[in-house]
PDB file of N, CA, C and O in Angstrom, chain B, residues numbered from 101:
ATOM      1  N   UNK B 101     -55.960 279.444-118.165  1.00  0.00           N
ATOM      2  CA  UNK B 101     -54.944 279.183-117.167  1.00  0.00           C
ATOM      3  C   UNK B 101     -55.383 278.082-116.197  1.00  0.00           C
ATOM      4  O   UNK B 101     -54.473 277.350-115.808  1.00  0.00           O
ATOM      5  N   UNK B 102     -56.757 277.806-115.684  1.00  0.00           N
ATOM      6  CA  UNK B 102     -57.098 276.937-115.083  1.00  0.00           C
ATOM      7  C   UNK B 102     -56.741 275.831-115.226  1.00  0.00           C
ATOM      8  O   UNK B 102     -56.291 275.049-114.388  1.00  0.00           O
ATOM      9  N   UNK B 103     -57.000 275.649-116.758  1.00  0.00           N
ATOM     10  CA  UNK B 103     -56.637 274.100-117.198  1.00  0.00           C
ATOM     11  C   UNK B 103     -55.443 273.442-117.127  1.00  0.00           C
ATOM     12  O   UNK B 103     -55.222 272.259-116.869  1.00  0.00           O
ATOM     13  N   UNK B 104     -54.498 274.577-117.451  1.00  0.00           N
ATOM     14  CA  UNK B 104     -52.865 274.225-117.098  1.00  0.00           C
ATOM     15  C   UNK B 104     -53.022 273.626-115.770  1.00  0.00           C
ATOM     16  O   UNK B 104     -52.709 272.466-115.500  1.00  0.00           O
ATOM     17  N   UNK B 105     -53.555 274.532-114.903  1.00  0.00           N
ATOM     18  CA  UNK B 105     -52.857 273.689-113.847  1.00  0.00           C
ATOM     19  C   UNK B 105     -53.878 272.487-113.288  1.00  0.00           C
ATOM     20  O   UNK B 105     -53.345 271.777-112.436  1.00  0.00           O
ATOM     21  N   UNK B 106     -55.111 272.179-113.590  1.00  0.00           N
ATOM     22  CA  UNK B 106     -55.338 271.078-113.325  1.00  0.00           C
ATOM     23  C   UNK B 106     -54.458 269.681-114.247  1.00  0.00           C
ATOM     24  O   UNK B 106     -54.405 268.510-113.872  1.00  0.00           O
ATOM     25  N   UNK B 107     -53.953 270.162-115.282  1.00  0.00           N
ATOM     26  CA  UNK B 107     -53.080 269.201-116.079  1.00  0.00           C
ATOM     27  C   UNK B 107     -51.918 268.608-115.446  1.00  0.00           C
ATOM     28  O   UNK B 107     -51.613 267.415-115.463  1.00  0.00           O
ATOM     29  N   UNK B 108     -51.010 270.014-114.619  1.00  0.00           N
ATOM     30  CA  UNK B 108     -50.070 269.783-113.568  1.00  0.00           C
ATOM     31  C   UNK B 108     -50.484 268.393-112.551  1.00  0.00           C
ATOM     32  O   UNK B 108     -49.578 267.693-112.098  1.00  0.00           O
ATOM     33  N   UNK B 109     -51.917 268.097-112.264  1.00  0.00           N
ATOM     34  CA  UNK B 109     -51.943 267.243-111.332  1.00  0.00           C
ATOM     35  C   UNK B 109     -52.821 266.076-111.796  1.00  0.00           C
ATOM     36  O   UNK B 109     -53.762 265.605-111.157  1.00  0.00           O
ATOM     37  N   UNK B 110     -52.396 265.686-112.965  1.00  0.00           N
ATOM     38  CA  UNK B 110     -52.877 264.062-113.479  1.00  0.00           C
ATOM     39  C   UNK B 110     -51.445 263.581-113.391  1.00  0.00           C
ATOM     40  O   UNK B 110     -50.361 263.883-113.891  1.00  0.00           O
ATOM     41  N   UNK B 111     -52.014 262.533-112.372  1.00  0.00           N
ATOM     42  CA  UNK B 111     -50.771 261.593-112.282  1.00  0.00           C
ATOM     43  C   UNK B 111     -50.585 260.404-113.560  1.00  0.00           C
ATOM     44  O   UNK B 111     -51.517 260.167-114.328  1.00  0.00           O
ATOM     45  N   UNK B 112     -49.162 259.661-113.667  1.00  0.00           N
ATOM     46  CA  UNK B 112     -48.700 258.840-114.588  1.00  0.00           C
ATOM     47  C   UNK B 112     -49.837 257.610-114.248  1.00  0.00           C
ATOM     48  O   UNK B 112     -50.424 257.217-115.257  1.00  0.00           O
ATOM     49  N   UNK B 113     -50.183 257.028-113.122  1.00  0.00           N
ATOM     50  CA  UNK B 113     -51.037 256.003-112.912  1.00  0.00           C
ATOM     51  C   UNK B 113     -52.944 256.580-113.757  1.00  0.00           C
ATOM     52  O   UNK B 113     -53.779 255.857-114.301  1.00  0.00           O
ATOM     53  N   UNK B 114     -52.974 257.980-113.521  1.00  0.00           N
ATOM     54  CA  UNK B 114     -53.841 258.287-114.356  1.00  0.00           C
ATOM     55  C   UNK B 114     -54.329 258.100-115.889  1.00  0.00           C
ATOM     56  O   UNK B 114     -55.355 257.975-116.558  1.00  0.00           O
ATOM     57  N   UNK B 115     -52.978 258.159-116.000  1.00  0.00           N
ATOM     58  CA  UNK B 115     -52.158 258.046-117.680  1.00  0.00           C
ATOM     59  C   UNK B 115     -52.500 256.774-118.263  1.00  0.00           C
ATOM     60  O   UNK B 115     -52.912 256.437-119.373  1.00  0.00           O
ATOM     61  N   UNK B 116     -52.131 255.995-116.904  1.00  0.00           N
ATOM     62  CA  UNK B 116     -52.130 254.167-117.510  1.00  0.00           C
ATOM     63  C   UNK B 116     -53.315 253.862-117.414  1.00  0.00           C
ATOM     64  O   UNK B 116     -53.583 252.909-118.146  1.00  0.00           O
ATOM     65  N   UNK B 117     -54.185 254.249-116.822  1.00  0.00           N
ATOM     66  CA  UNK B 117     -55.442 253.877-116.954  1.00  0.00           C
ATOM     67  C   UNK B 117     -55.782 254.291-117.954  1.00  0.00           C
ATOM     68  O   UNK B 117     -55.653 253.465-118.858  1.00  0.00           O
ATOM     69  N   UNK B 118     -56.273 255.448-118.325  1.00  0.00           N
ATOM     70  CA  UNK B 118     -57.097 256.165-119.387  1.00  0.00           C
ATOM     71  C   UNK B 118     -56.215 255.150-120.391  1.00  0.00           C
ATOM     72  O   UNK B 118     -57.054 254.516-121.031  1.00  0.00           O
ATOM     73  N   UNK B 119     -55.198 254.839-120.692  1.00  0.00           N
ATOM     74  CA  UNK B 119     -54.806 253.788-122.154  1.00  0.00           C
ATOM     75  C   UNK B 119     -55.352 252.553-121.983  1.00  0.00           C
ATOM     76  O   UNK B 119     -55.606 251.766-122.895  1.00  0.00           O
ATOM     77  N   UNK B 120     -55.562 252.351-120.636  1.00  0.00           N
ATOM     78  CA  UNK B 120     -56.290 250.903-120.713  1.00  0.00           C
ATOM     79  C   UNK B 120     -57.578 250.976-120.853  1.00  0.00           C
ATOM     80  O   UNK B 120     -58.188 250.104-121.470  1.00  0.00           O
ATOM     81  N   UNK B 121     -58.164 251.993-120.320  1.00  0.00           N
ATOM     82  CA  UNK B 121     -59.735 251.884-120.563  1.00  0.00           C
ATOM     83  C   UNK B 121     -59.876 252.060-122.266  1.00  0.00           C
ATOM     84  O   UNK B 121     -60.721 251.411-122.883  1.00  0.00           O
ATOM     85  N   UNK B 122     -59.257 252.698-122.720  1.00  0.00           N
ATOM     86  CA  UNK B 122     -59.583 253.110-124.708  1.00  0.00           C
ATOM     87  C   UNK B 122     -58.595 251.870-125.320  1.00  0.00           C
ATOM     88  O   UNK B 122     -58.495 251.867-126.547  1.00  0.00           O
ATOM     89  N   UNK B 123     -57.826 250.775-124.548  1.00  0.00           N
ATOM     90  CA  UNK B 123     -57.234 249.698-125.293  1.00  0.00           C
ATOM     91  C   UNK B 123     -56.143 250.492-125.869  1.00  0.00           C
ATOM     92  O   UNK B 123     -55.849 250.062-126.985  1.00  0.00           O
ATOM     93  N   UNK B 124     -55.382 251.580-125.473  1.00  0.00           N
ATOM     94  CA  UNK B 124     -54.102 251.703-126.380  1.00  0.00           C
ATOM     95  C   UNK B 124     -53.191 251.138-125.685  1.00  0.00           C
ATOM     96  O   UNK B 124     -53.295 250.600-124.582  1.00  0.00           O
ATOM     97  N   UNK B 125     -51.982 251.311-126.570  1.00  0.00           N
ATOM     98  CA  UNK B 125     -50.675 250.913-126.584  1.00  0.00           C
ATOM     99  C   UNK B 125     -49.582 252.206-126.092  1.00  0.00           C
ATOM    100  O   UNK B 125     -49.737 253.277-126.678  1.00  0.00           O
ATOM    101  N   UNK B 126     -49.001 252.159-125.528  1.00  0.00           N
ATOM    102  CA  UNK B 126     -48.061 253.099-125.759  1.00  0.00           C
ATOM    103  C   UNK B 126     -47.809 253.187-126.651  1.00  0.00           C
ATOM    104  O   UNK B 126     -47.074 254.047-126.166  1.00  0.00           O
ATOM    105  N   UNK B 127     -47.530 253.198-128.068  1.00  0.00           N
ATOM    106  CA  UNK B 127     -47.804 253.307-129.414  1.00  0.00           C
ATOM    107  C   UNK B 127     -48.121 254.166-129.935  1.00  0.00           C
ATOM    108  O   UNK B 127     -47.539 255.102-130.483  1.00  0.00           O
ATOM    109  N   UNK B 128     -49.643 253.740-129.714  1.00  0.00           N
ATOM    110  CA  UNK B 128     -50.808 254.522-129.669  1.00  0.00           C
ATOM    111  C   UNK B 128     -51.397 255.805-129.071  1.00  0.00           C
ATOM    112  O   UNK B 128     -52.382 256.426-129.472  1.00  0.00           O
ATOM    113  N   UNK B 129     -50.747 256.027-128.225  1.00  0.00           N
ATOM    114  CA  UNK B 129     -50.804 257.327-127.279  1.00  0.00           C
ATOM    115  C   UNK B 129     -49.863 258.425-127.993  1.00  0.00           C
ATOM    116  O   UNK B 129     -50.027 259.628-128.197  1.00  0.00           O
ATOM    117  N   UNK B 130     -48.492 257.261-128.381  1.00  0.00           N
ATOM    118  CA  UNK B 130     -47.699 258.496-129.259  1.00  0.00           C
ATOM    119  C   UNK B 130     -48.481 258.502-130.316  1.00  0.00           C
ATOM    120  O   UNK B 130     -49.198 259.501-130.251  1.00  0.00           O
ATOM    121  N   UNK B 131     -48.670 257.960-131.137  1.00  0.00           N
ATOM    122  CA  UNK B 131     -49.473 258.165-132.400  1.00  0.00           C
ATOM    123  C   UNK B 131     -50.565 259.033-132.373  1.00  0.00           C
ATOM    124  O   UNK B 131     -50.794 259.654-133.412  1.00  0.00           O
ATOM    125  N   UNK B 132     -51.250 259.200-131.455  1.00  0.00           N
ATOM    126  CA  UNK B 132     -52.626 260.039-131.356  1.00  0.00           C
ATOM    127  C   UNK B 132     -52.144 261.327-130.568  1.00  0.00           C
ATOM    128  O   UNK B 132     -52.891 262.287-130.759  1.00  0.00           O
ATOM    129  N   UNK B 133     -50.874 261.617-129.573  1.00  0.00           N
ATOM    130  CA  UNK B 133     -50.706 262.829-129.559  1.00  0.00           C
ATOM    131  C   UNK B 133     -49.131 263.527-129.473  1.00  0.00           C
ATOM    132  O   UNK B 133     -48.642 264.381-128.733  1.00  0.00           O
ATOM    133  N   UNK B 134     -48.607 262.728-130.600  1.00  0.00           N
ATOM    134  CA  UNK B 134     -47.662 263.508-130.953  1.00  0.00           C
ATOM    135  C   UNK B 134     -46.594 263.523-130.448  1.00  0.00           C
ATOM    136  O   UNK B 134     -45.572 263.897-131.025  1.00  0.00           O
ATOM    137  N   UNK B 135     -46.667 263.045-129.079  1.00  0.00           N
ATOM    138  CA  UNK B 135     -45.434 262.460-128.105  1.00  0.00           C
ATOM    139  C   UNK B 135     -44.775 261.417-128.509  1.00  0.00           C
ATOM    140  O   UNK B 135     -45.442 260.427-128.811  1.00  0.00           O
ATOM    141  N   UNK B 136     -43.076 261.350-128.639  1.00  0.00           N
ATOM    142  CA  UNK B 136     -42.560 259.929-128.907  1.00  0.00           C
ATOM    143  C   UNK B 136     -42.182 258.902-128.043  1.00  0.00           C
ATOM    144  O   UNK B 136     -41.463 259.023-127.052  1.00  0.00           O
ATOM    145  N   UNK B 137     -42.799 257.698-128.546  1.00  0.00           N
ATOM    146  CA  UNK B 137     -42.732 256.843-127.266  1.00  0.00           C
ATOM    147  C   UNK B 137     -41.852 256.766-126.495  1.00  0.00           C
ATOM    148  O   UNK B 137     -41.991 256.529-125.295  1.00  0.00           O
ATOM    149  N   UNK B 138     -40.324 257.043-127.347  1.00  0.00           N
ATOM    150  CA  UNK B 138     -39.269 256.994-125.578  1.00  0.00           C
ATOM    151  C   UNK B 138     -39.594 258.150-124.673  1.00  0.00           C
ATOM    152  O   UNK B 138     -38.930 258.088-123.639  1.00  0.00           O
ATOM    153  N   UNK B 139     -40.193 258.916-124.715  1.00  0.00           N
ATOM    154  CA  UNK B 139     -40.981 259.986-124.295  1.00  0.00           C
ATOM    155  C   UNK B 139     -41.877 259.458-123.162  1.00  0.00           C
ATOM    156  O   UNK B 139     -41.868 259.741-121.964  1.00  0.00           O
ATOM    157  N   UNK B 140     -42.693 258.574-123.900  1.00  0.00           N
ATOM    158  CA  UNK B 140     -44.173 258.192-122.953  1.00  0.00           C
ATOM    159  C   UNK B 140     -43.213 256.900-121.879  1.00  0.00           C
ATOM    160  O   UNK B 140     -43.051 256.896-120.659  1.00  0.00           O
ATOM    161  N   UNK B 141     -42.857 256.181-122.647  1.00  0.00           N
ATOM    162  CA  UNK B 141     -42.147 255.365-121.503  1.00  0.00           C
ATOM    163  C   UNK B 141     -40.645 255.934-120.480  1.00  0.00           C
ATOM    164  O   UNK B 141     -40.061 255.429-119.521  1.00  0.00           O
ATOM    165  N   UNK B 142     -40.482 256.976-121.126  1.00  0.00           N
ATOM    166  CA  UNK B 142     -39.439 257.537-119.702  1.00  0.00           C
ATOM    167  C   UNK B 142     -40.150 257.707-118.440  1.00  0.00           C
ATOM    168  O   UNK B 142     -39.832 257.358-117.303  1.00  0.00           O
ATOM    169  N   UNK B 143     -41.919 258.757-119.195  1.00  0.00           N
ATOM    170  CA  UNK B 143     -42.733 259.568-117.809  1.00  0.00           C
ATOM    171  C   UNK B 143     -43.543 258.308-117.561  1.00  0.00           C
ATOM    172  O   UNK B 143     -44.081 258.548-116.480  1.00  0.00           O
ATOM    173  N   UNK B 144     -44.047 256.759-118.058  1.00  0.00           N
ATOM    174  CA  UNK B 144     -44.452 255.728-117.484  1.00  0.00           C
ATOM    175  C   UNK B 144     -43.616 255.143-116.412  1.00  0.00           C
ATOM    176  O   UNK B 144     -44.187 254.602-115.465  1.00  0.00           O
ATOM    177  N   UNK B 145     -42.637 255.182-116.448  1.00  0.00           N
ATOM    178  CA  UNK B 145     -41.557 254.480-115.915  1.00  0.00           C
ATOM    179  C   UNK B 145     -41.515 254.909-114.200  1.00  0.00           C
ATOM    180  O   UNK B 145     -41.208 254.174-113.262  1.00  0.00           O
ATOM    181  N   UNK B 146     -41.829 255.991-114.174  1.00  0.00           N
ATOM    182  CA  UNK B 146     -41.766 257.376-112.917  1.00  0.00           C
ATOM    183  C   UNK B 146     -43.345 256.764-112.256  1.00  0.00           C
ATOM    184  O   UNK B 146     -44.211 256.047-112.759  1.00  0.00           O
ATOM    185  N   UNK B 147     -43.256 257.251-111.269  1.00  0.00           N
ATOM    186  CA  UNK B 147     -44.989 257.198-110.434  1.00  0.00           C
ATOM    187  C   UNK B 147     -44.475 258.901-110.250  1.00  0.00           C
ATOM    188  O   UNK B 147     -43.458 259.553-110.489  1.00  0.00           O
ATOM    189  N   UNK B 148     -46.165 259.208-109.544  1.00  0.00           N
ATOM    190  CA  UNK B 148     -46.428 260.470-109.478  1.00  0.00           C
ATOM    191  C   UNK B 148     -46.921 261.519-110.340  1.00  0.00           C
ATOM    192  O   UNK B 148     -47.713 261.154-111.209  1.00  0.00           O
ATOM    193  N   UNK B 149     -46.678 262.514-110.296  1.00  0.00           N
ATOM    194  CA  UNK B 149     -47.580 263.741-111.297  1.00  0.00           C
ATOM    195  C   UNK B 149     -46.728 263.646-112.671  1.00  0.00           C
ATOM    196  O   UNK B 149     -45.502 263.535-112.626  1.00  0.00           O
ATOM    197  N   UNK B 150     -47.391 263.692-113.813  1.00  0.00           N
ATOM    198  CA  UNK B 150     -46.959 263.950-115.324  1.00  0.00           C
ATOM    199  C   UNK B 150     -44.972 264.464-114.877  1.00  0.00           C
ATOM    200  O   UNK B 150     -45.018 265.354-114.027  1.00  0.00           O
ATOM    201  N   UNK B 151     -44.394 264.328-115.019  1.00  0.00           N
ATOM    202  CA  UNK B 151     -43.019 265.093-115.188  1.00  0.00           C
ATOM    203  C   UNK B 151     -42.772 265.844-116.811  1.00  0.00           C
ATOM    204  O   UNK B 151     -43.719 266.344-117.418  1.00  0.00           O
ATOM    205  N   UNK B 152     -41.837 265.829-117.179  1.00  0.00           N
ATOM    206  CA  UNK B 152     -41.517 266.973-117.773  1.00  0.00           C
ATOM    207  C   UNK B 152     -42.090 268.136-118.768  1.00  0.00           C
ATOM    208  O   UNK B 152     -43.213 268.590-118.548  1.00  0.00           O
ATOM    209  N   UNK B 153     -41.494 268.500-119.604  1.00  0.00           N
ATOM    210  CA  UNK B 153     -42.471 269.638-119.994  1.00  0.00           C
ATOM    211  C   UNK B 153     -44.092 269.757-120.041  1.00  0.00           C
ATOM    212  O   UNK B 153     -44.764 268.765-120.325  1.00  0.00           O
ATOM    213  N   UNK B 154     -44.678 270.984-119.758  1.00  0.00           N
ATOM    214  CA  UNK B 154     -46.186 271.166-119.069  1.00  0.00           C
ATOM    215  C   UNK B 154     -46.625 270.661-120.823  1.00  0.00           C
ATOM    216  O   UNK B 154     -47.633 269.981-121.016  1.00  0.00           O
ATOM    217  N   UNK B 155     -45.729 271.102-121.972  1.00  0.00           N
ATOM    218  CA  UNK B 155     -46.872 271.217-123.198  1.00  0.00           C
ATOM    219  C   UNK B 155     -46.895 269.476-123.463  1.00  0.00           C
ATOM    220  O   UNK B 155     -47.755 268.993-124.200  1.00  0.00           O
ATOM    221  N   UNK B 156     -46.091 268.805-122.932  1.00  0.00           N
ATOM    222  CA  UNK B 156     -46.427 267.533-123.217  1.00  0.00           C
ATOM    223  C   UNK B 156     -47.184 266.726-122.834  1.00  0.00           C
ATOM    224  O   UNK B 156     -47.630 265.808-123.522  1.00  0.00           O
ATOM    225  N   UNK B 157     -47.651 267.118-120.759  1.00  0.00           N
ATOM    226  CA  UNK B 157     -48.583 266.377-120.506  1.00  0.00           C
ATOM    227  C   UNK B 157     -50.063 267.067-120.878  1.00  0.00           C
ATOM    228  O   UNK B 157     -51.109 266.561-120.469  1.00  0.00           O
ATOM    229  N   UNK B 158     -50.038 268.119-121.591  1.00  0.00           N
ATOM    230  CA  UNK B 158     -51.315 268.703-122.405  1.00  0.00           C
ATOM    231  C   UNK B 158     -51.598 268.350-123.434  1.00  0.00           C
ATOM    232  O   UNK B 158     -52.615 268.797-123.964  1.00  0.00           O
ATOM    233  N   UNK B 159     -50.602 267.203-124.226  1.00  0.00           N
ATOM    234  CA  UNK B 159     -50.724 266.658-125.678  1.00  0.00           C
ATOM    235  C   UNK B 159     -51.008 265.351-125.394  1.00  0.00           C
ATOM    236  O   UNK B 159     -51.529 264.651-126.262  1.00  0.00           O
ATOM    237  N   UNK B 160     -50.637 264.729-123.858  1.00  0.00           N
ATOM    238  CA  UNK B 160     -51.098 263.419-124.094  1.00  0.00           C
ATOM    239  C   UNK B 160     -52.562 263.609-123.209  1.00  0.00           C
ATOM    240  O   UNK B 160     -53.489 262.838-123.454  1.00  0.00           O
ATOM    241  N   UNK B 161     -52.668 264.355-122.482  1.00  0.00           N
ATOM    242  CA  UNK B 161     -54.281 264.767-121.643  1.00  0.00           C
ATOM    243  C   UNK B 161     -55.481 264.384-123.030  1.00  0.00           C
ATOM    244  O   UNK B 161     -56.359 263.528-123.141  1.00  0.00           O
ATOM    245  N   UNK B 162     -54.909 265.658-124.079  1.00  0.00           N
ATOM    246  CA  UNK B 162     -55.986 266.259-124.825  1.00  0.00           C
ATOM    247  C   UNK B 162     -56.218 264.962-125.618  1.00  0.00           C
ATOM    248  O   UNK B 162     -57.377 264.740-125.968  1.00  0.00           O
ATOM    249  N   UNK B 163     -55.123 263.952-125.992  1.00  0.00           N
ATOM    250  CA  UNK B 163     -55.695 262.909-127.145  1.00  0.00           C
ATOM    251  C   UNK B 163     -56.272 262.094-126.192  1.00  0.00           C
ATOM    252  O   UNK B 163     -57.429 261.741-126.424  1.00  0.00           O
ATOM    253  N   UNK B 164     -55.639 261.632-124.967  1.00  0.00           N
ATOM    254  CA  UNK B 164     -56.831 260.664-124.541  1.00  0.00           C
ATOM    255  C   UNK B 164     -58.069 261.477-124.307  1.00  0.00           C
ATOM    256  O   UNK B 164     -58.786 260.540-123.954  1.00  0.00           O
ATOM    257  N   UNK B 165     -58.878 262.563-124.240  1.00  0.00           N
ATOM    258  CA  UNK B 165     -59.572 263.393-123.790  1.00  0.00           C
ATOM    259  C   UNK B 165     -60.442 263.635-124.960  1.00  0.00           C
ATOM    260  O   UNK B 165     -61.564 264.107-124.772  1.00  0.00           O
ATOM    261  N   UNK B 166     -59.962 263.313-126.335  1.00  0.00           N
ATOM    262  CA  UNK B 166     -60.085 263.346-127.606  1.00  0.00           C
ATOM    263  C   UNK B 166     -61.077 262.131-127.870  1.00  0.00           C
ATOM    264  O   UNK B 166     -61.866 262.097-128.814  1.00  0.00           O
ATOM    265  N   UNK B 167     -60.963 261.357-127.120  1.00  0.00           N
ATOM    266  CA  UNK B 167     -61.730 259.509-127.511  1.00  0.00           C
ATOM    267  C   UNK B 167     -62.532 259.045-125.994  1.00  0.00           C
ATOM    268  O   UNK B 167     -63.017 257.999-125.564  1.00  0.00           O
ATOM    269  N   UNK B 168     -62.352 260.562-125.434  1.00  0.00           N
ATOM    270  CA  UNK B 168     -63.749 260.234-124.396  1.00  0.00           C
ATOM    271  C   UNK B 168     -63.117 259.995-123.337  1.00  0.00           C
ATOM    272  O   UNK B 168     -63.939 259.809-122.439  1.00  0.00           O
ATOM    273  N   UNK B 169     -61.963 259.893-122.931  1.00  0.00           N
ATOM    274  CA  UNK B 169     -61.239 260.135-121.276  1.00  0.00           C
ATOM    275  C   UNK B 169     -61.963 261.172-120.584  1.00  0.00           C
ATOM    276  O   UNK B 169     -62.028 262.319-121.027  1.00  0.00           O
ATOM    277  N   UNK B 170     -62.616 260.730-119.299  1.00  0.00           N
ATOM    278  CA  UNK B 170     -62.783 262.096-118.336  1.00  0.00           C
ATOM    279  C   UNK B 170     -61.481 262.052-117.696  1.00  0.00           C
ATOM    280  O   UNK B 170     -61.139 260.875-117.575  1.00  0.00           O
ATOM    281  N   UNK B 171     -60.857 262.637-117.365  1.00  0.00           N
ATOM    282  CA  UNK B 171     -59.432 262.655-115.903  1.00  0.00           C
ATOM    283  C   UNK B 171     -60.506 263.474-114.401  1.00  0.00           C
ATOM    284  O   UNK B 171     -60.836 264.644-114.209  1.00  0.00           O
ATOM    285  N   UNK B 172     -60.757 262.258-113.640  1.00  0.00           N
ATOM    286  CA  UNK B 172     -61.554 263.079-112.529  1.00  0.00           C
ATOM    287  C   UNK B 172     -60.443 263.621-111.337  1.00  0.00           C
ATOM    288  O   UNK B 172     -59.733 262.866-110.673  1.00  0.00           O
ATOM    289  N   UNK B 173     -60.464 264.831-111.252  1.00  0.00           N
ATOM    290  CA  UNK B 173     -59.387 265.238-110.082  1.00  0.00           C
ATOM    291  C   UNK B 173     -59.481 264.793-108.470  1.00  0.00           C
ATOM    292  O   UNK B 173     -60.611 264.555-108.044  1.00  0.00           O
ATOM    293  N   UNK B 174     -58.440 264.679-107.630  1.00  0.00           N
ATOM    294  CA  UNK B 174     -58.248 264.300-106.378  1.00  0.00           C
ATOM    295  C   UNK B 174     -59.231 264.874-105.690  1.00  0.00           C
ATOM    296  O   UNK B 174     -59.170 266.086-105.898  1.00  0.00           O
ATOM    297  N   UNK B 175     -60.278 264.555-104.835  1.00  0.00           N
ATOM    298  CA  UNK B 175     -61.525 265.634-104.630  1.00  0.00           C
ATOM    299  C   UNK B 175     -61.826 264.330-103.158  1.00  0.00           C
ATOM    300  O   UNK B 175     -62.858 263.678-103.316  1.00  0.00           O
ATOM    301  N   UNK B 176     -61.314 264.120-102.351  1.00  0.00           N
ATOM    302  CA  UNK B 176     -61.559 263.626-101.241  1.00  0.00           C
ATOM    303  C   UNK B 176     -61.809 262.017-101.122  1.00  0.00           C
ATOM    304  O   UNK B 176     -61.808 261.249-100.159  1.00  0.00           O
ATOM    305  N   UNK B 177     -62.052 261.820-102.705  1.00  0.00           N
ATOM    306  CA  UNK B 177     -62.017 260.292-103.002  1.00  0.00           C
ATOM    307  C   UNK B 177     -60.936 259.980-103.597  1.00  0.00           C
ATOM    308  O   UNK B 177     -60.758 258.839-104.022  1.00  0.00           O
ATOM    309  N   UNK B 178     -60.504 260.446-103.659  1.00  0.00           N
ATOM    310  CA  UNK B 178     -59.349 259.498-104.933  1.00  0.00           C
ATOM    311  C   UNK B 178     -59.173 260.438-106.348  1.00  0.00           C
ATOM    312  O   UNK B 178     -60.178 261.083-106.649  1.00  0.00           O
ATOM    313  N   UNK B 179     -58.177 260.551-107.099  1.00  0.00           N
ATOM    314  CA  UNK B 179     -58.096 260.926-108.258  1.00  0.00           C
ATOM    315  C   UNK B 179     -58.357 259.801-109.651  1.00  0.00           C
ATOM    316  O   UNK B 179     -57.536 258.901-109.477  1.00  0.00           O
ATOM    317  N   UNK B 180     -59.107 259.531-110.846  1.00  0.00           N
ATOM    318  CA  UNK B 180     -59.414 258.370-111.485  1.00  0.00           C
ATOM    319  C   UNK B 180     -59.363 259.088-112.703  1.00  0.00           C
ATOM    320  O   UNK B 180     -58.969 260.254-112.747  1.00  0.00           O
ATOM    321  N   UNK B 181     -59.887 258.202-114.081  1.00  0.00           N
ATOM    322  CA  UNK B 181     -60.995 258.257-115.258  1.00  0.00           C
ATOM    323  C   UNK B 181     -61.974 257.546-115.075  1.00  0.00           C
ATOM    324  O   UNK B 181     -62.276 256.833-114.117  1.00  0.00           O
ATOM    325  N   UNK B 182     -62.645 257.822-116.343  1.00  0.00           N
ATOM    326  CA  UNK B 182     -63.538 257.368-116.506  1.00  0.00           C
ATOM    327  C   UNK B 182     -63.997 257.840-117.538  1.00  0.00           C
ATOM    328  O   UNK B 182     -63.933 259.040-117.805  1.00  0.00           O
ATOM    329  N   UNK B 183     -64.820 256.492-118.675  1.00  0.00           N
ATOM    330  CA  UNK B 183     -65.046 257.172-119.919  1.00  0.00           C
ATOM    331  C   UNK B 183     -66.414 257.865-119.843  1.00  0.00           C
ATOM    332  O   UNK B 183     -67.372 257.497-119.164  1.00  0.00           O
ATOM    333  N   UNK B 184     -66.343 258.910-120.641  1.00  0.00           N
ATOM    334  CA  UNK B 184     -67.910 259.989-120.657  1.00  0.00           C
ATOM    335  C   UNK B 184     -68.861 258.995-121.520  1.00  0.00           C
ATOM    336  O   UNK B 184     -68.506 258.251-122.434  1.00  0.00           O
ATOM    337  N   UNK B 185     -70.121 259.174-121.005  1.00  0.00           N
ATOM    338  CA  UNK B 185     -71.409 258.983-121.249  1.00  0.00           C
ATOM    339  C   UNK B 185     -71.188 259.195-122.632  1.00  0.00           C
ATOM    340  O   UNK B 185     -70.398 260.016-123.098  1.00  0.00           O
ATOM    341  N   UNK B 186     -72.155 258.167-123.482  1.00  0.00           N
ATOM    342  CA  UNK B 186     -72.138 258.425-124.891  1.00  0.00           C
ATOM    343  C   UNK B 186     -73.292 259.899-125.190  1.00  0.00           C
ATOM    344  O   UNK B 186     -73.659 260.580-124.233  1.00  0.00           O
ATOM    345  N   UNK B 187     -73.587 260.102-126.125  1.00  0.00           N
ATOM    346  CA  UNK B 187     -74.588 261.513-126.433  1.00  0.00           C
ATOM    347  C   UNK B 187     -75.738 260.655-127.322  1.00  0.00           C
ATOM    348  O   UNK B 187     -76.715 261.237-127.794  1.00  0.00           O
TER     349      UNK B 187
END
C-alpha cells in the first residue's frame, strides 16, 4: 500500500525527465509500459501529479523504474530522478 501512494505523488514534469534521462520517446514509454500514447500525451499535456487512473501511473513508474529510473520524492529539496548507480 505504501507504494501506491508514493506513486500518487510523481509529478508529469517527473515523467519528462525520467524519458529524457533513458532517451525515450513518448513512443517508447508506451511501448515499454503498455500505456497508449494518446494516453501518455493527454497526462504530458497537464502539469502536476500523474492524473488519471492510479494503475496507469504504476505502469509507466514501473517501466521507467525497469531501466534504472530512481523517482526521488518531495523531501524539502525538491522532488527529481535520477539514474541508479550501476552494480
Amino acid at each position: 500500500m505504501e507504494r501506491r501512494l508514493s506513486i500518487l505523488k510523481i509529478s508529469i514534469r517527473q515523467i519528462k525527465a525520467a524519458r529524457a534521462l533513458v532517451a525515450w520517446s513518448q513512443e517508447d514509454l508506451a511501448q515499454n509500459s503498455g500505456v497508449s500514447i494518446p494516453t501518455i500525451r493527454r497526462l504530458e499535456a497537464r502539469d502536476g501529479e500523474i492524473g488519471g487512473r492510479q494503475e496507469t501511473g504504476a505502469k509507466l513508474v514501473a517501466a521507467l523504474e525497469a531501466v534504472g529510473v530512481e523517482f526521488i520524492p518531495e523531501n524539502g529539496g525538491g522532488a527529481g530522478v535520477r539514474l541508479k548507480k550501476s552494480r
